[in-house]
PDB file of N, CA, C, O and CB in Angstrom:
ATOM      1  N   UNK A   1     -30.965  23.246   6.021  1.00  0.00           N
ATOM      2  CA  UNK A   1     -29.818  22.656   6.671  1.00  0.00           C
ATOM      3  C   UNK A   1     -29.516  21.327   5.980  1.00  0.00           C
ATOM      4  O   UNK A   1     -30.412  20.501   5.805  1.00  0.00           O
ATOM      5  CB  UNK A   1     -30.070  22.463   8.198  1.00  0.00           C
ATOM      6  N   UNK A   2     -28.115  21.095   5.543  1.00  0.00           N
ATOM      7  CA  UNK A   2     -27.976  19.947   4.946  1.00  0.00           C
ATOM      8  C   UNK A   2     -27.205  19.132   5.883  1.00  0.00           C
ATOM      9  O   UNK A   2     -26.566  19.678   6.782  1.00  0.00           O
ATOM     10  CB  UNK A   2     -27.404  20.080   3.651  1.00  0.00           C
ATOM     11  N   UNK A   3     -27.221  17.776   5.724  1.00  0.00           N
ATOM     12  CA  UNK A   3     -26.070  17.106   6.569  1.00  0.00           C
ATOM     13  C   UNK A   3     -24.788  16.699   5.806  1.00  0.00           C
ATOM     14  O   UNK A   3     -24.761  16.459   4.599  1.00  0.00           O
ATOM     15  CB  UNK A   3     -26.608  15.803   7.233  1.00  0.00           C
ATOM     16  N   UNK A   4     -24.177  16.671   6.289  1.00  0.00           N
ATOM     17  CA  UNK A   4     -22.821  16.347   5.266  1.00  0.00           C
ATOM     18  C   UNK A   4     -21.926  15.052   5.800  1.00  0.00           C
ATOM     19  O   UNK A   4     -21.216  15.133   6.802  1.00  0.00           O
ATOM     20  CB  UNK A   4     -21.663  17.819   5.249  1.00  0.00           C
ATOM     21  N   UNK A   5     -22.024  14.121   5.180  1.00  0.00           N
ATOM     22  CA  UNK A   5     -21.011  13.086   5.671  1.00  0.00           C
ATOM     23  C   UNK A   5     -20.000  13.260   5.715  1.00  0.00           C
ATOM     24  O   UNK A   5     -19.551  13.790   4.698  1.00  0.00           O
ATOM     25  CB  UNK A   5     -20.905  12.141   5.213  1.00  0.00           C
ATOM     26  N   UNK A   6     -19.104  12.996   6.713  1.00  0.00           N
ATOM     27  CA  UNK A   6     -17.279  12.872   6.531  1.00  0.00           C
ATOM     28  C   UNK A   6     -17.047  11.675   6.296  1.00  0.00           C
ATOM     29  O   UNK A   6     -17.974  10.870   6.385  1.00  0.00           O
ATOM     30  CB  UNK A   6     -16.257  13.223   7.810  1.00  0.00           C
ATOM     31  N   UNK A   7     -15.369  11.129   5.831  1.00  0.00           N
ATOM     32  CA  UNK A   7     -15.155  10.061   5.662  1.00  0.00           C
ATOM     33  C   UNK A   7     -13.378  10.770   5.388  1.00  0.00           C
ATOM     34  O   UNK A   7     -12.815  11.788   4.986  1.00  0.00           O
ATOM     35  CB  UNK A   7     -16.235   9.210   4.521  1.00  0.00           C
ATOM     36  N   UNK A   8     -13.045   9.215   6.007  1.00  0.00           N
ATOM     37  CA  UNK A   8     -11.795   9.565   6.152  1.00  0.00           C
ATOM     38  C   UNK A   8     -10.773   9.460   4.477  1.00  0.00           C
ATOM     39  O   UNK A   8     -11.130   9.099   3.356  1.00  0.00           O
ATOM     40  CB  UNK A   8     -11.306   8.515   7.426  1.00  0.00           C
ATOM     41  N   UNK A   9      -9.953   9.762   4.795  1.00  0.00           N
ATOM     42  CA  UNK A   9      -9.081  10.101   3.539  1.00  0.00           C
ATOM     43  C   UNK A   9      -8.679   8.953   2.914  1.00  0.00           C
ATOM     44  O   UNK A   9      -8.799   7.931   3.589  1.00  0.00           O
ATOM     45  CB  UNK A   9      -7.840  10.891   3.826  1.00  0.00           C
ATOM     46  N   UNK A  10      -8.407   8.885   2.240  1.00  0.00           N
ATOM     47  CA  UNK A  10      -8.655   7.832   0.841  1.00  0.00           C
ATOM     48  C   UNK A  10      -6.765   7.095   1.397  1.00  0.00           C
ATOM     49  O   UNK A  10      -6.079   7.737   2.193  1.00  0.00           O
ATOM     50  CB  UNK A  10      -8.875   9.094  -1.521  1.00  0.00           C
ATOM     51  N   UNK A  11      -6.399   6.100   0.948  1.00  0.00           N
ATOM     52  CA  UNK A  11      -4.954   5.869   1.484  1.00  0.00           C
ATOM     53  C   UNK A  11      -4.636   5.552   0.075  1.00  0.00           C
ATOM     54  O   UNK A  11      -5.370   5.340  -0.890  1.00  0.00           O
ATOM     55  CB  UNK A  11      -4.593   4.625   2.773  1.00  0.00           C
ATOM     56  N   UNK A  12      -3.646   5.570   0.177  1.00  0.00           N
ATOM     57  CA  UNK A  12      -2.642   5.307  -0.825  1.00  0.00           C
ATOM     58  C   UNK A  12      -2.673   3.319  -1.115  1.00  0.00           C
ATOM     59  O   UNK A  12      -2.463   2.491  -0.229  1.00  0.00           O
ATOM     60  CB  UNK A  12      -0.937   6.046  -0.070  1.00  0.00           C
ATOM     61  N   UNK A  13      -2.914   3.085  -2.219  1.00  0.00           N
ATOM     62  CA  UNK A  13      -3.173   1.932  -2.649  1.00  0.00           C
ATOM     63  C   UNK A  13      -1.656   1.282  -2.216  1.00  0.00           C
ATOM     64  O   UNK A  13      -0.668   2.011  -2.122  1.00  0.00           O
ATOM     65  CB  UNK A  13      -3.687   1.943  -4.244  1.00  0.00           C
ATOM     66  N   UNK A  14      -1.593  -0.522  -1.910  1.00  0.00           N
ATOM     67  CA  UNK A  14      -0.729  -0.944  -1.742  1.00  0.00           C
ATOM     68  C   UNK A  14       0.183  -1.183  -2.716  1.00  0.00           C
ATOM     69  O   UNK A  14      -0.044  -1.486  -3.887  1.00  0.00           O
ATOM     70  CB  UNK A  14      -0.994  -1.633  -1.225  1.00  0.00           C
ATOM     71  N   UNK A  15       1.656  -0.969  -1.949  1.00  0.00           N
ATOM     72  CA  UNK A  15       2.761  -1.573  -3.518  1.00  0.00           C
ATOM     73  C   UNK A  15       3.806  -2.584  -3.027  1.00  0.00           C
ATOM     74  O   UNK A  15       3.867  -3.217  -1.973  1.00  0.00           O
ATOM     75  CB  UNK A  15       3.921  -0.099  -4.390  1.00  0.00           C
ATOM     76  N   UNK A  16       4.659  -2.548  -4.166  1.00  0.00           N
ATOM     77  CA  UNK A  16       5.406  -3.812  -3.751  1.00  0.00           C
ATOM     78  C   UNK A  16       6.204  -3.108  -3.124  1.00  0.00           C
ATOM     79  O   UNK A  16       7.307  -3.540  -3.459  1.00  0.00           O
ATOM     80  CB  UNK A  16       6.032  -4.831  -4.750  1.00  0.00           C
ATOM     81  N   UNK A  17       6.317  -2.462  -2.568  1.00  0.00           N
ATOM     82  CA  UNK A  17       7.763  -2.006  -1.474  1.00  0.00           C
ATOM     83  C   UNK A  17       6.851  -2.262   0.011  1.00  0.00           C
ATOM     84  O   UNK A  17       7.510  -2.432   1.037  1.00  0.00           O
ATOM     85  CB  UNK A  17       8.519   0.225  -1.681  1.00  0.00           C
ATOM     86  N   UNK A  18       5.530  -2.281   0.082  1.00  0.00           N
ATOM     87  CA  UNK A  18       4.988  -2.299   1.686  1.00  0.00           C
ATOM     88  C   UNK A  18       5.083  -3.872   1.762  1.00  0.00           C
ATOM     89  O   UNK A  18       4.872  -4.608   0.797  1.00  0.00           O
ATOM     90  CB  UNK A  18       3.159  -1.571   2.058  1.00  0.00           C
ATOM     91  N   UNK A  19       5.437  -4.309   3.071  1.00  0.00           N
ATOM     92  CA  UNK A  19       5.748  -5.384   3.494  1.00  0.00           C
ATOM     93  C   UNK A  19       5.023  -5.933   5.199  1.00  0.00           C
ATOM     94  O   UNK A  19       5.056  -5.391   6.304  1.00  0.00           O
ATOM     95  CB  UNK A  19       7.250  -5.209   3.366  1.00  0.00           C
ATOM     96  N   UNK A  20       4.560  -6.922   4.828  1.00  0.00           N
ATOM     97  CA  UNK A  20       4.118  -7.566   5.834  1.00  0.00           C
ATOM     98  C   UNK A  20       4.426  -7.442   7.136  1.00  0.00           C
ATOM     99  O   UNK A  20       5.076  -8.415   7.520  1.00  0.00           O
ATOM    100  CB  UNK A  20       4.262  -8.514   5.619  1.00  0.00           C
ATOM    101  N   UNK A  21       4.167  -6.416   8.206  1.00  0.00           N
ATOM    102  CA  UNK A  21       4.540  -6.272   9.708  1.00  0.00           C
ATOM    103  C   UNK A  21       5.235  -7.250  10.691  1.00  0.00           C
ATOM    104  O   UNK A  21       5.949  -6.876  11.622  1.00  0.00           O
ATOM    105  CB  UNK A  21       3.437  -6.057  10.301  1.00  0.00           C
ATOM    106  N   UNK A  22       4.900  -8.795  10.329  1.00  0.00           N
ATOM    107  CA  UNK A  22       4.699 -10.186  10.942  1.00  0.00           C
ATOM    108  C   UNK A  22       5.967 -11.015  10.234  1.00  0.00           C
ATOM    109  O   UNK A  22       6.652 -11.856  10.816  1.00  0.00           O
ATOM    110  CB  UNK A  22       3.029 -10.899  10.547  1.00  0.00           C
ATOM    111  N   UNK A  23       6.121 -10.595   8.872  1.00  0.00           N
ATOM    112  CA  UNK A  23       6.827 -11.351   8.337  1.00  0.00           C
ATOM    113  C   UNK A  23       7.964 -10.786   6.920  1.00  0.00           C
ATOM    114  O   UNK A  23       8.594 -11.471   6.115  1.00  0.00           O
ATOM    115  CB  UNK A  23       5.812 -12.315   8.066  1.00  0.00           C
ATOM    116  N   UNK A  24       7.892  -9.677   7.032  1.00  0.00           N
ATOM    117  CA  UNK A  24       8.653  -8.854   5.473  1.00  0.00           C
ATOM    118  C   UNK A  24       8.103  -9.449   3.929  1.00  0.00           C
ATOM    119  O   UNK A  24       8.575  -9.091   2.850  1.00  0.00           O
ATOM    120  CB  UNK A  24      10.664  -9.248   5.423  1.00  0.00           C
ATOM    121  N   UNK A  25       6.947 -10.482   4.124  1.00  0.00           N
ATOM    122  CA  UNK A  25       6.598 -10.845   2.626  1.00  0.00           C
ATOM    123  C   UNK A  25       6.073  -9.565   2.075  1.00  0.00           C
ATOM    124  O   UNK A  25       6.076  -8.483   2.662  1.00  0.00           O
ATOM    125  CB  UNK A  25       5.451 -12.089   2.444  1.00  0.00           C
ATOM    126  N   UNK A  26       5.722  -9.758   1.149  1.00  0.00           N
ATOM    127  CA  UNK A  26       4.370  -8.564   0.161  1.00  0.00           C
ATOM    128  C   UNK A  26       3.301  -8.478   1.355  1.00  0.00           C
ATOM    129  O   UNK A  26       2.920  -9.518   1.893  1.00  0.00           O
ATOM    130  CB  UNK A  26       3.300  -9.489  -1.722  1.00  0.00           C
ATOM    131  N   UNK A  27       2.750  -7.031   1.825  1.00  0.00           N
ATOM    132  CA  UNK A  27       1.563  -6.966   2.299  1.00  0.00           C
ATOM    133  C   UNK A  27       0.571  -6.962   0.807  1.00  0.00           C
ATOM    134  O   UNK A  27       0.680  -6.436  -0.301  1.00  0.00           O
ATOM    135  CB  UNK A  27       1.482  -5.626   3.340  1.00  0.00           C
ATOM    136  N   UNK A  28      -0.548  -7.970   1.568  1.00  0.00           N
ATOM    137  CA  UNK A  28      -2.336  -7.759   0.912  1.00  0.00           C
ATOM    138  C   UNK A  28      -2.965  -7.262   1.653  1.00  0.00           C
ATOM    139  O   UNK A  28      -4.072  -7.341   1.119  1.00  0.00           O
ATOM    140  CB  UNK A  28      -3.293  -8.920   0.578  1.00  0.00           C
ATOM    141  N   UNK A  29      -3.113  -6.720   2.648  1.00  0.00           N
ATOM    142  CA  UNK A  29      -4.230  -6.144   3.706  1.00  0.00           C
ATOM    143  C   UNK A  29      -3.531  -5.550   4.187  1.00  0.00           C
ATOM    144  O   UNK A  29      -2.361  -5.816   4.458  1.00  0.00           O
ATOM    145  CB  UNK A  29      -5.038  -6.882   4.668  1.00  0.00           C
ATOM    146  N   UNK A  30      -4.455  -4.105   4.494  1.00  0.00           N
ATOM    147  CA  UNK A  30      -4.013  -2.747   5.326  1.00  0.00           C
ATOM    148  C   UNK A  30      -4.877  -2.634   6.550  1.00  0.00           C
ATOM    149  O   UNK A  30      -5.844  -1.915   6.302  1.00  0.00           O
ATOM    150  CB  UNK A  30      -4.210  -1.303   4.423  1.00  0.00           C
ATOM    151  N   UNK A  31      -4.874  -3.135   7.913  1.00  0.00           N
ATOM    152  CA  UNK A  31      -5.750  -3.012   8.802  1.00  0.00           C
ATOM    153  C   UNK A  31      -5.808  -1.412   9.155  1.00  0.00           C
ATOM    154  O   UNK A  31      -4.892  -0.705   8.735  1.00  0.00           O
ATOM    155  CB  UNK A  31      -5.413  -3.958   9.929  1.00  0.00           C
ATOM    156  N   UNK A  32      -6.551  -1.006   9.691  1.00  0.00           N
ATOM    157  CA  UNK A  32      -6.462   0.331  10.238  1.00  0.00           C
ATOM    158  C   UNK A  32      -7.016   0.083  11.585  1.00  0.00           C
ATOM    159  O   UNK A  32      -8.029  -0.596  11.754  1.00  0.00           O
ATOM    160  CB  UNK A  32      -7.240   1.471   9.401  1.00  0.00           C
ATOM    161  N   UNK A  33      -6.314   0.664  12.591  1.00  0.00           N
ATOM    162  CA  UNK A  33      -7.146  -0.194  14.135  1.00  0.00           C
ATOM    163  C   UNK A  33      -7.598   1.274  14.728  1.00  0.00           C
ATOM    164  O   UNK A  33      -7.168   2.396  14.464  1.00  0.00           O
ATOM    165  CB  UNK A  33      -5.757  -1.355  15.630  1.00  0.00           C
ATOM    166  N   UNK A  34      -8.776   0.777  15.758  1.00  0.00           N
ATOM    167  CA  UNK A  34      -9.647   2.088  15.708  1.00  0.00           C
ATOM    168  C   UNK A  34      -9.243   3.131  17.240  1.00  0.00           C
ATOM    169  O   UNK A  34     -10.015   3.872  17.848  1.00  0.00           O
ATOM    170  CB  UNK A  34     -11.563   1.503  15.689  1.00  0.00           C
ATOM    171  N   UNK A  35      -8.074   2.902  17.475  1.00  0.00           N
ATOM    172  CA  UNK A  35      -7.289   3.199  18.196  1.00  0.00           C
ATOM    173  C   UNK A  35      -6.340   4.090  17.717  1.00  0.00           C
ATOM    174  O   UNK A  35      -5.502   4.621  18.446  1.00  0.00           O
ATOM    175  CB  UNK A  35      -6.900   2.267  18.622  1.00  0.00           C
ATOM    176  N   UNK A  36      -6.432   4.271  16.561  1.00  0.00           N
ATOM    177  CA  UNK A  36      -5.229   5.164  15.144  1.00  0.00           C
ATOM    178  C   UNK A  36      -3.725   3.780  15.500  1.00  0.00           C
ATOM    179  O   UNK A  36      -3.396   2.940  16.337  1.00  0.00           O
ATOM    180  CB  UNK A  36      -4.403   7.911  15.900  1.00  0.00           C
ATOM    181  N   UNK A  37      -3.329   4.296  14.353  1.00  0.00           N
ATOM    182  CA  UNK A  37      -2.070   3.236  13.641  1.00  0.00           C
ATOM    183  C   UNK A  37      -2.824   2.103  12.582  1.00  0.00           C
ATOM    184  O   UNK A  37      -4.048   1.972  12.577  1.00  0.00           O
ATOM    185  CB  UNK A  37      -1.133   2.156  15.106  1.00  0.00           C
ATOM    186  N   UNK A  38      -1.962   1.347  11.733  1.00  0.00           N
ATOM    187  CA  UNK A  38      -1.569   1.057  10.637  1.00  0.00           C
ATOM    188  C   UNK A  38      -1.005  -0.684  10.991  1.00  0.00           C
ATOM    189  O   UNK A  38       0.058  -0.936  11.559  1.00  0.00           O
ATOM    190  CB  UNK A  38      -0.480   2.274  10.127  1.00  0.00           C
ATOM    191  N   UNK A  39      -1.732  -1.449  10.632  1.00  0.00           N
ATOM    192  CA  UNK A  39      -0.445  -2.677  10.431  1.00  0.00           C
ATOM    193  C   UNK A  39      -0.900  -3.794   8.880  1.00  0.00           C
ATOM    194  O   UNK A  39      -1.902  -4.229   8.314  1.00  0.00           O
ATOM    195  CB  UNK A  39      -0.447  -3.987  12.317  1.00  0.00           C
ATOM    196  N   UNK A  40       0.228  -3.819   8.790  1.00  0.00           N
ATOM    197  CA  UNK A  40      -0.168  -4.575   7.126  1.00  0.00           C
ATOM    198  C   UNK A  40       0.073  -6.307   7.282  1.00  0.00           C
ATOM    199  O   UNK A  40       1.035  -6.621   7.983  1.00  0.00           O
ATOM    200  CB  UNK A  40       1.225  -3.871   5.591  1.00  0.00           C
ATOM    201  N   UNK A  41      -0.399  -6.962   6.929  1.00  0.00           N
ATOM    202  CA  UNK A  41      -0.330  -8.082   7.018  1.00  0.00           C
ATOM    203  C   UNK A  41      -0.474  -8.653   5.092  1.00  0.00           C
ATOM    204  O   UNK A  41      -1.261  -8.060   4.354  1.00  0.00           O
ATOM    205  CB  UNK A  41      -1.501  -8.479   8.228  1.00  0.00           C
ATOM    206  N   UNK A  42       0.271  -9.650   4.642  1.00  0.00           N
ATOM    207  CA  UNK A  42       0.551 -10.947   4.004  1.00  0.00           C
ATOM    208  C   UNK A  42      -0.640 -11.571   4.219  1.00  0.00           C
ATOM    209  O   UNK A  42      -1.244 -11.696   5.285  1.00  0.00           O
ATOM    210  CB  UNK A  42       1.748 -11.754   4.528  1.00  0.00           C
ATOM    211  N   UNK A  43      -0.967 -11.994   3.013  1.00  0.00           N
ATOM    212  CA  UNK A  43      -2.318 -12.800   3.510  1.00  0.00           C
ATOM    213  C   UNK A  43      -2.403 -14.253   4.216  1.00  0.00           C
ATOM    214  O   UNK A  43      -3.409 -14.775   4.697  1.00  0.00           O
ATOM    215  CB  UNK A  43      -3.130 -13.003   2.308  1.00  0.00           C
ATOM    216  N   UNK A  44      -1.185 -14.733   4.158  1.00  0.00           N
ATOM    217  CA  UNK A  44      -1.235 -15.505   5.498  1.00  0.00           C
ATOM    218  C   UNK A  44      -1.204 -15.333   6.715  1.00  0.00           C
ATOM    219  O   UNK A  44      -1.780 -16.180   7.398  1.00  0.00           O
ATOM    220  CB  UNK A  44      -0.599 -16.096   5.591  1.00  0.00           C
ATOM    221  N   UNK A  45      -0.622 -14.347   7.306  1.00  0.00           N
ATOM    222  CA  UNK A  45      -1.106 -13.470   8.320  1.00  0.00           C
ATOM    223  C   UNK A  45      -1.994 -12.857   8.721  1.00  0.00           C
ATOM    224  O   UNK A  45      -2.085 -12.779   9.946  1.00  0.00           O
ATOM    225  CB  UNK A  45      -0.744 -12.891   8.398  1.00  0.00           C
ATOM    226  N   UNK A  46      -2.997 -12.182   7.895  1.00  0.00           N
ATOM    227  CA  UNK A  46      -4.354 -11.325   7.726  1.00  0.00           C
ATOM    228  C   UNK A  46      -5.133 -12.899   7.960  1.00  0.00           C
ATOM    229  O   UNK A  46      -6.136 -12.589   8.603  1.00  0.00           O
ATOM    230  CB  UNK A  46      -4.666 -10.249   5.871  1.00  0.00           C
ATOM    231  N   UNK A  47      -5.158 -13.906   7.827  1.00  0.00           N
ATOM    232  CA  UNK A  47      -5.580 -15.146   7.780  1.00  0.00           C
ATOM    233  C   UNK A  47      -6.181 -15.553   8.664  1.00  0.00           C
ATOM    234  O   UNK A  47      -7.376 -15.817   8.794  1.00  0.00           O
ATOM    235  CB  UNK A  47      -4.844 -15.864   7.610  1.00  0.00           C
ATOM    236  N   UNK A  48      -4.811 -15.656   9.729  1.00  0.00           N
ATOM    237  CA  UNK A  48      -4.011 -15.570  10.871  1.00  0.00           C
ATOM    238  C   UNK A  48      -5.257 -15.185  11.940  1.00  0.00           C
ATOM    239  O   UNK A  48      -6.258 -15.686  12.451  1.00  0.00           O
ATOM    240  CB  UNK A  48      -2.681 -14.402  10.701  1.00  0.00           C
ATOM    241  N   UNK A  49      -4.492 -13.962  11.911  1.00  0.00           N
ATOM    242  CA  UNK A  49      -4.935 -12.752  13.054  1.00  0.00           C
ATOM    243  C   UNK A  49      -6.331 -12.158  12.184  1.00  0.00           C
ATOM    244  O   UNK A  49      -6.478 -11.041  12.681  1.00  0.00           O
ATOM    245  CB  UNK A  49      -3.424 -11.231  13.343  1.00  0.00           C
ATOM    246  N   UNK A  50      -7.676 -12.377  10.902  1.00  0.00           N
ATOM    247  CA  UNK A  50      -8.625 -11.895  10.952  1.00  0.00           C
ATOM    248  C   UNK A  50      -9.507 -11.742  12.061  1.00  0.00           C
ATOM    249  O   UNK A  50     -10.023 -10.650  12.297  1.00  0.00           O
ATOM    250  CB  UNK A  50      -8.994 -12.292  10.219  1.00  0.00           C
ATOM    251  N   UNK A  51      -9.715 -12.732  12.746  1.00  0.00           N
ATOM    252  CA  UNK A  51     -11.060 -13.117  13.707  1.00  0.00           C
ATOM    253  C   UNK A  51     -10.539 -12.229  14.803  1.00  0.00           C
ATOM    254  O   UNK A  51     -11.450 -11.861  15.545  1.00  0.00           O
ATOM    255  CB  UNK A  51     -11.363 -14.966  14.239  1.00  0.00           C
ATOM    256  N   UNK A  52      -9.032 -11.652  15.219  1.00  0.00           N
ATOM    257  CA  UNK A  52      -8.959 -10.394  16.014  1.00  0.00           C
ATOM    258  C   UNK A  52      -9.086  -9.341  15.831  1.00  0.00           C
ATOM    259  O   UNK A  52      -9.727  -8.650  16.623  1.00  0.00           O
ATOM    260  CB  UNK A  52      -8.226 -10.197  16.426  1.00  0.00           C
ATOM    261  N   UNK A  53      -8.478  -8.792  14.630  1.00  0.00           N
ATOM    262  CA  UNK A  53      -8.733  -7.691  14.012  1.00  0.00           C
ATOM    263  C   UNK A  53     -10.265  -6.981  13.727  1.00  0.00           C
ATOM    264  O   UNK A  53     -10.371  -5.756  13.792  1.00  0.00           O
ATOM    265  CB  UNK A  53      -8.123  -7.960  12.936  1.00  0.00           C
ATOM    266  N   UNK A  54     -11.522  -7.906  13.385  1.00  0.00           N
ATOM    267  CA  UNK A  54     -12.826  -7.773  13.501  1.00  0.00           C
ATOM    268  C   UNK A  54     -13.207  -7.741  14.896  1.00  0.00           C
ATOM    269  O   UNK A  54     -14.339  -7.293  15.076  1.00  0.00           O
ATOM    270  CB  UNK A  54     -13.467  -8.749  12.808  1.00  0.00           C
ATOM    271  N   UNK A  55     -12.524  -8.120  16.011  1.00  0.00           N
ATOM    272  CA  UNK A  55     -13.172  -7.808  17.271  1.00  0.00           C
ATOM    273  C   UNK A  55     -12.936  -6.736  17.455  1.00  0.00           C
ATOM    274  O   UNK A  55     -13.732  -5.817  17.649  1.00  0.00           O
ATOM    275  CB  UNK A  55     -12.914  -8.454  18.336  1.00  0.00           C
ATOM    276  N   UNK A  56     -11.678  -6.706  17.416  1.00  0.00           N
ATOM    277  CA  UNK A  56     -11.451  -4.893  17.617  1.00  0.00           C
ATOM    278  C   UNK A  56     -11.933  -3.819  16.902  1.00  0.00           C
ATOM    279  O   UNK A  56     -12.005  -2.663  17.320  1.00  0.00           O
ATOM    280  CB  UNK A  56     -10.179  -4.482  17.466  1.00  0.00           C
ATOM    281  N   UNK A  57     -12.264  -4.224  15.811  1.00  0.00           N
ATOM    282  CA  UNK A  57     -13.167  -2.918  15.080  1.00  0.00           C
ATOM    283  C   UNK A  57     -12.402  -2.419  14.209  1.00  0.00           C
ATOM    284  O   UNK A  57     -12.646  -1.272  13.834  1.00  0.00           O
ATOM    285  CB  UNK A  57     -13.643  -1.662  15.979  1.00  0.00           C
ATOM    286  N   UNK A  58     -11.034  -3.292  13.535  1.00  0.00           N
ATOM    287  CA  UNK A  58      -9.949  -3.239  12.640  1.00  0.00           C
ATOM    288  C   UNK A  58     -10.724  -2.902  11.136  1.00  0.00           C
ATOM    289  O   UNK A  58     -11.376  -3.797  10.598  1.00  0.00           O
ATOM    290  CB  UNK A  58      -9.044  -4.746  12.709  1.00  0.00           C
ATOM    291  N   UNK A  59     -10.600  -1.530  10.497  1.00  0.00           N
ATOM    292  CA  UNK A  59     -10.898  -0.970   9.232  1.00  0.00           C
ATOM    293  C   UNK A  59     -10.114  -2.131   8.304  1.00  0.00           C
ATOM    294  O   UNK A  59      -8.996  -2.380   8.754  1.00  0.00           O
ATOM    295  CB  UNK A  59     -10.331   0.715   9.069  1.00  0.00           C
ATOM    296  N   UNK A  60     -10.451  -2.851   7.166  1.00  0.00           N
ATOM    297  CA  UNK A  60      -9.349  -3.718   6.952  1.00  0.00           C
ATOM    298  C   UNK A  60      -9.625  -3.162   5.037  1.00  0.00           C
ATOM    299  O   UNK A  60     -10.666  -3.321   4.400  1.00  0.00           O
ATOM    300  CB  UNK A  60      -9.610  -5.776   7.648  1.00  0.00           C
ATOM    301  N   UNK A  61      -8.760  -2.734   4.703  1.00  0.00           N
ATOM    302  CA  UNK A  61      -8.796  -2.823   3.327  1.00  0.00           C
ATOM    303  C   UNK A  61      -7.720  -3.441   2.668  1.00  0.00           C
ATOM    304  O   UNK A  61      -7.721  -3.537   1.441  1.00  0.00           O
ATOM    305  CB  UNK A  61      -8.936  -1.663   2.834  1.00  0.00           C
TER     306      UNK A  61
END
């Protein structure tokens, strides 16, 4: 019997057309919240709102 890890699907790397949720700049960070959904944050924003996003258990790439 083997065990087999899952892992979720790989995302699509960021570009310059994704834009900051908070503010329309360039997103740098892709949170993933463990609730399902998506919010991108500008790294002044990701800045911002880090110390919430880690409470919640926010996937952050």
């Amino acid at each position: 019997m083997s065990d087999t890890a899952t892992t979720a699907p790989a995302k699509a790397p960021l570009t310059a057309a994704d834009r900051c949720d908070r503010c329309g700049a360039a997103a740098k960070v892709r949170a993933t919240l463990p609730a399902g959904g998506e919010l991108l944050f500008c790294g002044h924003h990701y800045n911002a709102h880090e110390a919430r996003l880690v409470e919640m258990g926010a996937i952050v790439e």
